[in-house]
N, C-alpha and C positions, 0 to 999 in steps of 0.2 A: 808566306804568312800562314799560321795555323790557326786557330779559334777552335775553344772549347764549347760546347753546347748544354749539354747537359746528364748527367748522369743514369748510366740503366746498370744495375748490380756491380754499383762499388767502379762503375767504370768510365771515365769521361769517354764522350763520343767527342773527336776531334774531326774537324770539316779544315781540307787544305785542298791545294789544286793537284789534279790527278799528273802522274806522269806515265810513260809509255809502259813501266812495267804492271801497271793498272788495270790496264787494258783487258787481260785475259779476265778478269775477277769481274771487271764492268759487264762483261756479256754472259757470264754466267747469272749476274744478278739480276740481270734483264732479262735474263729468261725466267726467272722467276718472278716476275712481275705481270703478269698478263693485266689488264688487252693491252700495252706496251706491243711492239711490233719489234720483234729481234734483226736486230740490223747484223752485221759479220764482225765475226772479232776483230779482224783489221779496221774496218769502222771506229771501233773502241779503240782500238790501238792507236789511229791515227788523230782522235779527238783527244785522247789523254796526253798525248805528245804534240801536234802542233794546234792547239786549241784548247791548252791546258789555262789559259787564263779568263776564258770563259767557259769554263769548266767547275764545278766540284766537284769532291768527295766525301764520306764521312766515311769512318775507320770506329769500332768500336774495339777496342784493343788495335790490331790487325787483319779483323775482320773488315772487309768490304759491307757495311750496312744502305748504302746510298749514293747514289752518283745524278749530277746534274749535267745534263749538256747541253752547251748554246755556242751562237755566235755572232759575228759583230754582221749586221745586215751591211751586204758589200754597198746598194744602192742609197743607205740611208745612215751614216755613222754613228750617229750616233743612237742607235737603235740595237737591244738584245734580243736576238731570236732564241727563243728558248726552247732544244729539241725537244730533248725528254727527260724526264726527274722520276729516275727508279727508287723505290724504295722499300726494302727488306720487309718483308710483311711483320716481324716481331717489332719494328721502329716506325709504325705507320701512328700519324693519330695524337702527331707530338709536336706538331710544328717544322718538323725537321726539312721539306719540302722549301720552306720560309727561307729557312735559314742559310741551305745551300743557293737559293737564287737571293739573297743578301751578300752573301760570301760572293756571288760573282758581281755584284755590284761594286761590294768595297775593291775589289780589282781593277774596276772600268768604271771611275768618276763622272765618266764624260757622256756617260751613258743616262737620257732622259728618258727612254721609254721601253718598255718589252712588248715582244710580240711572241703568241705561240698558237700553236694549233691544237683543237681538242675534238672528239665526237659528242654529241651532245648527250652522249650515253655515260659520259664518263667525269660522273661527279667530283670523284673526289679530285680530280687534277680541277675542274670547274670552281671546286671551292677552297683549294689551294691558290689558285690566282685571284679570287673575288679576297683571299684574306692580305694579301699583298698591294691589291687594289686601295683596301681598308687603311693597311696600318700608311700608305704613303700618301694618303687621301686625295686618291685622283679618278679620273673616270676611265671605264670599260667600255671599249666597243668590241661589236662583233658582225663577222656576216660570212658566208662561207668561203671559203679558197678552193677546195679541192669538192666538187660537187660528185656524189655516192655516183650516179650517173654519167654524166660526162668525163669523169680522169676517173675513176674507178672501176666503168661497167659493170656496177651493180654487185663487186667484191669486194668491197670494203665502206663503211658508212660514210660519212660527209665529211671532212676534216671542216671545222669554223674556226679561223684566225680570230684571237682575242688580241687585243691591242692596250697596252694599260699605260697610260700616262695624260700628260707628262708627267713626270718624278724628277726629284732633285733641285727645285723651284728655291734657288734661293740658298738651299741646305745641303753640305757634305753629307755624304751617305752615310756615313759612320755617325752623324747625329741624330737621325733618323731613329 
């Protein structure tokens, strides 16, 4: 499945599921993405390939503009753990965020709620899930998972699990 999003000079951005030759392009553009935490290109490689269906991508011609990565919580199925949603700095600011964890939705029907981790420093992913929150109109919790102090010692801020659901109440996600 591919889906067109919407247009930047004359050019559709198309959002599909990544596959393994993705991968290198994925960590490249996660390295441009700061505070984003660069994980290894094999990382990439191995989420574009066996985690490609909760995955996406957006492609602006053939350009890598965007990638999303999540997966199915082993303890809770029907649950999306959403890693990390990079996005090219010229394509920030557009919804696009939205649209790549919709695109993993319409993949995985069965899927009632997301979860993801954020630092409380870091807005714009804060108010990309609060608009996700919105448009499926369910509630947000939050509280921390990975404490700056205890699993961090003091080198890295506080990771706070957001929890958004339930979703899908009723409605196909495509109607949504």
């Amino acid at each position: 499945m591919t889906i067109e999003v919407y247009s930047k000079n004359n050019n559709a951005i198309k959002i599909t599921s990544p596959s393994k030759k993705d991968g290198y392009e994925v960590s490249n553009l996660v390295a441009r993405c700061p505070p984003l935490d660069l994980n290894s290109t094999y990382h990439y490689l191995i989420q574009s390939h066996y985690f490609n269906k909760t995955c996406s991508i957006a492609f602006d011609n053939k350009k890598v503009v965007a990638f999303a990565s999540g997966f199915i919580n082993p303890s809770k199925n029907n649950s999306l753990f959403i890693w990390q949603v990079a996005i090219d700095e010229n394509y920030r600011s557009k919804g696009l965020g939205v649209e790549l964890i919709q695109f993993i939705l319409k993949q995985n029907k069965y899927v009632n709620s997301i979860e993801t981790t954020v630092t409380k420093n870091n807005t714009a992913s804060r108010r990309m899930f609060q608009k996700i929150s919105e448009k499926y109109k369910t509630s947000v919790s939050e509280l921390i998972l990975f404490d700056k102090e205890k699993e961090f010692s003091n080198a890295h801020e506080s990771e706070i699990l957001i929890k958004i659901g339930p979703i899908n109440q009723g409605e196909k996600v495509e109607d949504i």
